[in-house]
N, C-alpha and C positions, 0 to 999 in steps of 0.2 A: 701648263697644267692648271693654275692659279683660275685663270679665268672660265677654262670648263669647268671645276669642279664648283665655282660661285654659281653658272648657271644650273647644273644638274643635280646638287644636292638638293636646294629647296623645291627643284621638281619633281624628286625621289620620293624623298619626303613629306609631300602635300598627296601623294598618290599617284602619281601623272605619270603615266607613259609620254616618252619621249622619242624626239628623230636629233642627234647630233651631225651637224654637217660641217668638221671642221676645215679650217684653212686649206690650201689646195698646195699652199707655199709650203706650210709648217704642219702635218698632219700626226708627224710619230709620238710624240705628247696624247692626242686622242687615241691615236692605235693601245698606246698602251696601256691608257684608261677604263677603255675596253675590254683587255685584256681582264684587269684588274676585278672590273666588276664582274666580266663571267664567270672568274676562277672563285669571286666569290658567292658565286648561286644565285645572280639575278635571277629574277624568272624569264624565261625567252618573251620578247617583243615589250617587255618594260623600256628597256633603252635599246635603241636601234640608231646604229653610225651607216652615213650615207658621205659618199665618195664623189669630189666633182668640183666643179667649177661653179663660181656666183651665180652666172646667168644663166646659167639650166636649173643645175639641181636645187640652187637657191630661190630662185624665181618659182620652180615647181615647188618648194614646199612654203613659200611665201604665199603664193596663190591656191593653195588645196585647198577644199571646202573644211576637209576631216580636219585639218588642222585649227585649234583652237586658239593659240598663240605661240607669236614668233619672238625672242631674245637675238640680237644682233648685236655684235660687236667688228667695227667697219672701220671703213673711212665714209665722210659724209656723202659721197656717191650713190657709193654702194647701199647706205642709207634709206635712200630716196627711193632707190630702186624696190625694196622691201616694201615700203610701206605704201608703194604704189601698187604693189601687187598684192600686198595683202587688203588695200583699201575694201574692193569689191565684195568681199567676204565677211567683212565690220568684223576682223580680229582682235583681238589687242596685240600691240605689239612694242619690244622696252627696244631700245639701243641705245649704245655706249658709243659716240664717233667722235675721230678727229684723230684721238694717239698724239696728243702733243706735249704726252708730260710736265705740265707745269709745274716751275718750280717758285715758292716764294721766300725771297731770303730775307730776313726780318734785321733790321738795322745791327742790334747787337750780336746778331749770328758772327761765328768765323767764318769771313768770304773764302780763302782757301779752301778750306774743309769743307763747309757746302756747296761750292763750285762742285770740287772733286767726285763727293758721294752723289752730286746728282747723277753727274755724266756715268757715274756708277750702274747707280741704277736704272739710268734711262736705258741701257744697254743690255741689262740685264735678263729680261724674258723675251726668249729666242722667236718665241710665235710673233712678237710686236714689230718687225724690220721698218716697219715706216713710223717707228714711234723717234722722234727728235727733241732735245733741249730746246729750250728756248727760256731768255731770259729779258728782262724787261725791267727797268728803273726809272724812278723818281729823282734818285738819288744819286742824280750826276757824281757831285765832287767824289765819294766815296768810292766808286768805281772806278780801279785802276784802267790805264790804257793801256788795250791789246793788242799787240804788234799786227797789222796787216801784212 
């Protein structure tokens, strides 16, 4: 829900009609966003949710003429694929890719504890299935050994 509502409030808000094409994986988050906003008396055709797969329905609103600008949040694939199709049309277009949650754990942090709450939170928003921990040091000695 986090991430639609970062995209569509400041589109609401600036004036913009909008096309939402969420996830194909993870859609009932937008469904009831949707929901939300009609019950609250959008006007019809301010925000408009469309149903589908990357490479149709994405592709088609990547490449519309009427479409002004596109917000993406991907993997960097899927990325490419946007902004090649919006090329031809000189859109603008923002994206957010990769999903690899970085985490940085600063020397005098508790490793336990920030271990922990990362993998917390890496896990935590159900739209993200391909978002992973990943952790990465300088600081060999400090780093206990992980049993393989």
């Amino acid at each position: 829900m986090n991430q639609i509502v970062c995209k569509v409030a400041p589109a609401l808000a600036a004036g913009c009609s909008m096309i939402l094409k969420p996830s194909e994986i993870a859609p009932l988050s937008a469904y009831l966003f949707t929901q939300i906003l009609h019950e609250a008396g959008l006007p019809p055709g301010v925000f408009n949710m469309v149903n589908g797969d990357g490479s149709s329905v994405g592709s088609a609103i990547s490449s519309h003429p009427d479409v002004a600008m596109v917000s993406f949040t991907g993997s960097t694939r899927a990325g490419i694929a946007v902004a090649a199709a919006a090329a031809p049309t000189v859109k603008r277009v923002t994206q957010e890719l990769g999903g690899k949650s970085a985490n940085i754990i600063l020397d005098d942090a508790d490793l336990e504890s920030a271990v922990l709450e990362g993998c917390s939170r890496a896990f935590a928003t159900p739209a993200s299935p391909a978002m992973r921990l990943l952790a990465c040091s300088s600081h060999g000695p400090r780093w206990p050994k992980w049993p393989r």
